[in-house]
C-alpha positions in Angstrom: 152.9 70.8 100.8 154.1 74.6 100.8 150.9 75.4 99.0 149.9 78.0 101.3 153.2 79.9 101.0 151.1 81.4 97.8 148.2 83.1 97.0 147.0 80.9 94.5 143.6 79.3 94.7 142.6 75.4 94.2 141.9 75.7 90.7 144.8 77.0 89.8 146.7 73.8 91.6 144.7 71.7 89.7 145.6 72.9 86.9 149.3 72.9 87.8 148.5 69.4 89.2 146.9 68.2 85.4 150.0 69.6 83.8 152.3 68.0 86.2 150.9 65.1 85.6 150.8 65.3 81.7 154.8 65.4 82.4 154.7 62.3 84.3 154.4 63.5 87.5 151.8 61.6 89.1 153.3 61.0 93.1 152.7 63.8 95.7 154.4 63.8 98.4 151.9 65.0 101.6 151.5 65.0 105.1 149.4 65.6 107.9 151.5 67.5 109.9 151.3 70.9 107.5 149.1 73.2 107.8 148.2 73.3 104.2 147.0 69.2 104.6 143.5 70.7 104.5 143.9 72.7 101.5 145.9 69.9 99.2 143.2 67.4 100.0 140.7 70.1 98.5 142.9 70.6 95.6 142.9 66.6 95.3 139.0 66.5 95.6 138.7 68.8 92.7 141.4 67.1 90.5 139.5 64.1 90.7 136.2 65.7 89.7 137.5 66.9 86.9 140.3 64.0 85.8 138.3 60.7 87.5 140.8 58.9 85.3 144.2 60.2 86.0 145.0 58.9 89.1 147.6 60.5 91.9 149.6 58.2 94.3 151.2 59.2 97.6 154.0 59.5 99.3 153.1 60.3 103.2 155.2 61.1 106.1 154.5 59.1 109.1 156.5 59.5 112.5 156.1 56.5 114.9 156.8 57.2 118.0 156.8 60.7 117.8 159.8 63.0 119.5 157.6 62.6 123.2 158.3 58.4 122.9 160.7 55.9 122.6 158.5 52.8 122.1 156.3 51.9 118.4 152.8 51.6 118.8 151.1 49.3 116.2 147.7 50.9 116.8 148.8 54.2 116.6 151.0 53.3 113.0 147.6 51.5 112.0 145.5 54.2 112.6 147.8 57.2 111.2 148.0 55.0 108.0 143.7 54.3 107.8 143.8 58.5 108.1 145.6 59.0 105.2 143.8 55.8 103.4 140.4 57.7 104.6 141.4 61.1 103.5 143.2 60.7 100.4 140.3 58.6 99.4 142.2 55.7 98.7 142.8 51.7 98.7 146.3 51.7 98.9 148.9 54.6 99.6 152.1 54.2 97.0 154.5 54.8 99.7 155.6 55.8 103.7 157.8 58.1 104.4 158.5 56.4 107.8 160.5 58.4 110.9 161.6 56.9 114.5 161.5 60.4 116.1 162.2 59.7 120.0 164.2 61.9 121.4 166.6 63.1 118.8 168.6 64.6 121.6 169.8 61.3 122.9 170.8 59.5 119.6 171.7 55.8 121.8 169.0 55.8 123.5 166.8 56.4 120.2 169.2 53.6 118.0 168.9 51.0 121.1 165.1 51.9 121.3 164.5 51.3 117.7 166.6 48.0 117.8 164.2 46.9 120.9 161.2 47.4 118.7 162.5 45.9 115.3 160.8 42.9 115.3 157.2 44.6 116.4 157.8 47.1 113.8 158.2 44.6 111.2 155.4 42.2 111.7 153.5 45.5 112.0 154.7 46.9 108.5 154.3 43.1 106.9 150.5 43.2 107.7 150.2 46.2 106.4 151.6 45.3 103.2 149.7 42.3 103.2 146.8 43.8 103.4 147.7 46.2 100.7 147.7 49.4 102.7 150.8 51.0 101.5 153.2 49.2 98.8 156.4 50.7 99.9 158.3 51.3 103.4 160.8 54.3 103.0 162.9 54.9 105.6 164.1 58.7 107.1 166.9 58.5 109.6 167.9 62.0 110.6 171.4 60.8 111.6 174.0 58.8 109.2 174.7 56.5 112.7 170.9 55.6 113.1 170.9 54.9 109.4 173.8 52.6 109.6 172.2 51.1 112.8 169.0 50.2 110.5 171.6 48.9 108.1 172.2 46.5 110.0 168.7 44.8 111.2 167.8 45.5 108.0 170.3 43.2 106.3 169.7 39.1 105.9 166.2 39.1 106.3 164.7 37.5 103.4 161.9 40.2 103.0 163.7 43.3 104.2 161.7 45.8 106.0 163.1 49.0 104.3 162.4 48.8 100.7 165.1 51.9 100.4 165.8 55.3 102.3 164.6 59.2 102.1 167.8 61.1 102.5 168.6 64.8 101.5 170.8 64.8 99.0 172.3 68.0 96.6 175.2 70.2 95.8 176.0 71.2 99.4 174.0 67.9 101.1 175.9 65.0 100.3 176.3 63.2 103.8 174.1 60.3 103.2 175.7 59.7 99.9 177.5 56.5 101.6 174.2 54.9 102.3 172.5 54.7 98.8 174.2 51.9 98.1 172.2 50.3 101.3 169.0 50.1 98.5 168.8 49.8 95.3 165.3 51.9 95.5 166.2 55.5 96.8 164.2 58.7 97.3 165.6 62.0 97.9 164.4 65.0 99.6 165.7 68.8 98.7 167.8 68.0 95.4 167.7 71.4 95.0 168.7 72.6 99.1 165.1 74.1 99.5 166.4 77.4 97.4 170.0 77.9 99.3 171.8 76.8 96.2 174.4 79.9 94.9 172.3 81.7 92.9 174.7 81.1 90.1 174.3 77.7 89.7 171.7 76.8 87.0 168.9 74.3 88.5 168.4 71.6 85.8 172.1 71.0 86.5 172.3 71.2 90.1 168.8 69.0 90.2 170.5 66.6 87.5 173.1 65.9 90.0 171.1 65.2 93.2 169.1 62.6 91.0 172.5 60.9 89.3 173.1 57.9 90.8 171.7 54.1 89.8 170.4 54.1 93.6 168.0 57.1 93.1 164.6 56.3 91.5 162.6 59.3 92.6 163.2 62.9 94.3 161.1 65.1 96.1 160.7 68.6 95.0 158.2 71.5 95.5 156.6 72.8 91.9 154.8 76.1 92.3 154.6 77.0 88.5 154.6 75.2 85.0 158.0 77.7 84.6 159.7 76.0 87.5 158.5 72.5 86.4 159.8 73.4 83.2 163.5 75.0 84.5 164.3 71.6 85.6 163.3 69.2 83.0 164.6 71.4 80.0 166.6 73.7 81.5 164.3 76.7 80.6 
């Protein structure tokens, strides 16, 4: 989603996009709240005119409540979940990145809040899944104590509502480490510390540890080149 950070035109992500995918890259990872939303779901429009056949899942960011609320609306989830449906042009979204912002400020306030709403979130979540909206429920926790909270509702229920976390993770970003073992199904943001590795370090290796361990089945990276695509996988 740091598309407009460039110059580069639509065609030239979908070309990126088509080679990505020939790689077996075929999950984006999007959100509503950038400004370059817009601009991806052009890029997406014009992938799909000229590939109708390879098909792109998502991965979407969805904060409910936001940072001005500490209650979960079901109406609000629903409809922030039909806009990416609507605008992605799809049946089904692959996965939610899901956030319990609140007030990040006051982090008891925001666990006990969350713990209040559990129930209401998951009999919101289960009809979603149920009727095939999104197949998986990811969570972000901001704080290691809010994920440990979540850890804990999470755990007994036959049909858990977290089917795994999104946590940084990379050379200098390894607090959540302690937690992948919460999930067996893992994602992790910044494997590569959004650029602010030592410049030394080479990337395939730095991005080959973020990604090694049994927990972790995907990561989330930016790709702005075929070069940089390449730097990782082979090392180039």
């Amino acid at each position: 989603m740091r598309m407009l950070e460039y110059s580069y035109d639509e065609y030239y992500w979908v070309d990126l996009f088509d080679y990505m995918y020939e790689k077996g890259i075929d999950i984006h990872h999007v959100s509503s709240e950038y400004a370059s939303f817009d601009f991806y779901l052009r890029t997406l429009g014009l992938f799909k005119e000229k590939f109708p056949f390879k098909v792109i899942r998502h991965l979407v960011k969805l904060a409910e409540p936001h940072f001005d609320s500490d209650t979960f609306d079901p109406e609000l989830f629903f409809n922030k979940v039909k806009y990416y449906l609507k605008n992605l042009s799809s049946d089904q979204v692959w996965g939610v990145q899901w956030m319990w912002r609140g007030d990040l400020k006051f982090e008891e306030k925001r666990i006990e809040s969350f713990a209040n709403n559990f129930n209401l979130i998951f009999e919101t979540v289960k009809s979603c899944k149920t009727r095939s909206l999104f197949e998986g429920f990811y969570l972000f926790p901001y704080t290691d104590t809010f994920c440990s909270s979540s850890h804990e509702l999470n755990i007994g229920l036959s049909n858990p509502l977290f089917d795994g976390l999104t946590i940084y993770r990379n050379l200098n970003e390894k607090e959540f480490d302690g937690f992948l073992n919460y999930f067996s199904n893992n994602i992790i943001i910044r494997p590569l510390n959004s650029g602010n590795l030592d410049k030394k370090i080479n990337k395939k290796d730095a991005f080959d540890f973020s990604v090694n361990h049994p927990n972790i089945d995907y990561a989330i990276v930016s790709i702005s080149s075929r070069e940089k695509l390449n730097e990782l996988i082979y090392g180039l």
